[in-house]
C-alpha positions in Angstrom: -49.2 74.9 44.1 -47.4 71.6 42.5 -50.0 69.7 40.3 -49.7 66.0 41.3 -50.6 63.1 38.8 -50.1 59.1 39.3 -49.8 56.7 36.5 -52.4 54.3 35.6 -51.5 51.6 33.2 -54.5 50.6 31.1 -54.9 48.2 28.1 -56.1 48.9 24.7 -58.3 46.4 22.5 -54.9 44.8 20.9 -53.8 44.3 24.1 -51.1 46.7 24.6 -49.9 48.4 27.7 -49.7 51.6 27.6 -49.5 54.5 30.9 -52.2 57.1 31.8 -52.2 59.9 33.4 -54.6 61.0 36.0 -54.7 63.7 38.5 -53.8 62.6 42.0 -56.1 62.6 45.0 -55.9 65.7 47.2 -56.1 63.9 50.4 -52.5 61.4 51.6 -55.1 59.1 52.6 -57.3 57.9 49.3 -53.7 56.8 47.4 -52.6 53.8 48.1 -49.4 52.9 49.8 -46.9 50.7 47.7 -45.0 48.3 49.6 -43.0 45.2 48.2 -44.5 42.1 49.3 -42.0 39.7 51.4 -42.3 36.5 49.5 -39.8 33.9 48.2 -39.0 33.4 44.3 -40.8 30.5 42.9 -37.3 29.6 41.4 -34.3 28.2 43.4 -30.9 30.0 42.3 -28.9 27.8 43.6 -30.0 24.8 41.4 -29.4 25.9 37.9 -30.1 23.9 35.2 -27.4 22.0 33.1 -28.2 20.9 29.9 -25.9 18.1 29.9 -27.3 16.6 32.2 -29.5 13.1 31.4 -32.6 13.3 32.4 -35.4 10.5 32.2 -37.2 12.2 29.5 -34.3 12.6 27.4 -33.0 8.5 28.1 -36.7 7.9 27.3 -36.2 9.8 24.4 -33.1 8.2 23.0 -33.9 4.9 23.8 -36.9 5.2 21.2 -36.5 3.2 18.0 -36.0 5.3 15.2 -38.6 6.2 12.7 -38.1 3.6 9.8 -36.6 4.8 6.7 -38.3 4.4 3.4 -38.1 2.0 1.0 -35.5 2.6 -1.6 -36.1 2.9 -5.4 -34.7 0.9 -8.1 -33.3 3.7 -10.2 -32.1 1.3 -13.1 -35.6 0.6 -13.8 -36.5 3.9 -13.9 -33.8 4.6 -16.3 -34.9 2.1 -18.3 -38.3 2.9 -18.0 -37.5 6.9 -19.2 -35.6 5.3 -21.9 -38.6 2.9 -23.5 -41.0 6.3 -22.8 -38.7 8.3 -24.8 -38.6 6.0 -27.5 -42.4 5.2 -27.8 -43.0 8.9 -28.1 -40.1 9.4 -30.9 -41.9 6.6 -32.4 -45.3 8.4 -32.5 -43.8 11.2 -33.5 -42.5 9.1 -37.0 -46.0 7.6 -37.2 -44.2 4.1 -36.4 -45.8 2.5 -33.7 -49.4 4.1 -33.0 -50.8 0.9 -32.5 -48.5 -0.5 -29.8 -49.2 -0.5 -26.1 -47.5 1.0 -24.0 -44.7 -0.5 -21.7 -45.2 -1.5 -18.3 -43.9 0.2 -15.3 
């Protein structure tokens, strides 16, 4: 006599799928008949999609002003402002000007 299973798919606690195997029903009539079911796809083939296309979103999109760009730095005056730091500190360093303030930024 043929031993007859059917595969069960069950999932474990991750979540995975994986197949079981049982042992089949003796009697035709407990098993369940598999049929495919006559329904349309929920997609049209016909009407693909083309990415060229402009859609609404994508004119609402471009028509958006663009985020505004920041303010740009005055790098001479940070030049000159490394410069003056660089020259207090050598100054320290000789003992020359520990009582002077600082310069501004």
């Amino acid at each position: 006599m043929e031993r007859r299973r059917v595969g069960k798919v069950v999932h474990d606690e991750r979540g995975n799928a994986k197949l079981e195997w049982v042992e089949a029903p003796p009697a035709e009539s407990e098993r369940p008949a598999l049929s495919l079911e006559e329904t349309q796809p929920a997609y049209k083939p016909e009407a693909g999609y083309n990415p060229y296309e402009k859609t609404a979103r994508a004119l609402k999109k471009a028509s958006a002003e663009p985020p505004p760009r920041p303010a740009k730095r005055d790098l001479r005056k940070l030049s000159e402002w490394i410069k003056q730091m660089r020259e207090l500190e050598e100054r320290r360093r000789n003992g020359d000007g520990e009582d002077e303030p600082e310069p501004q930024k």
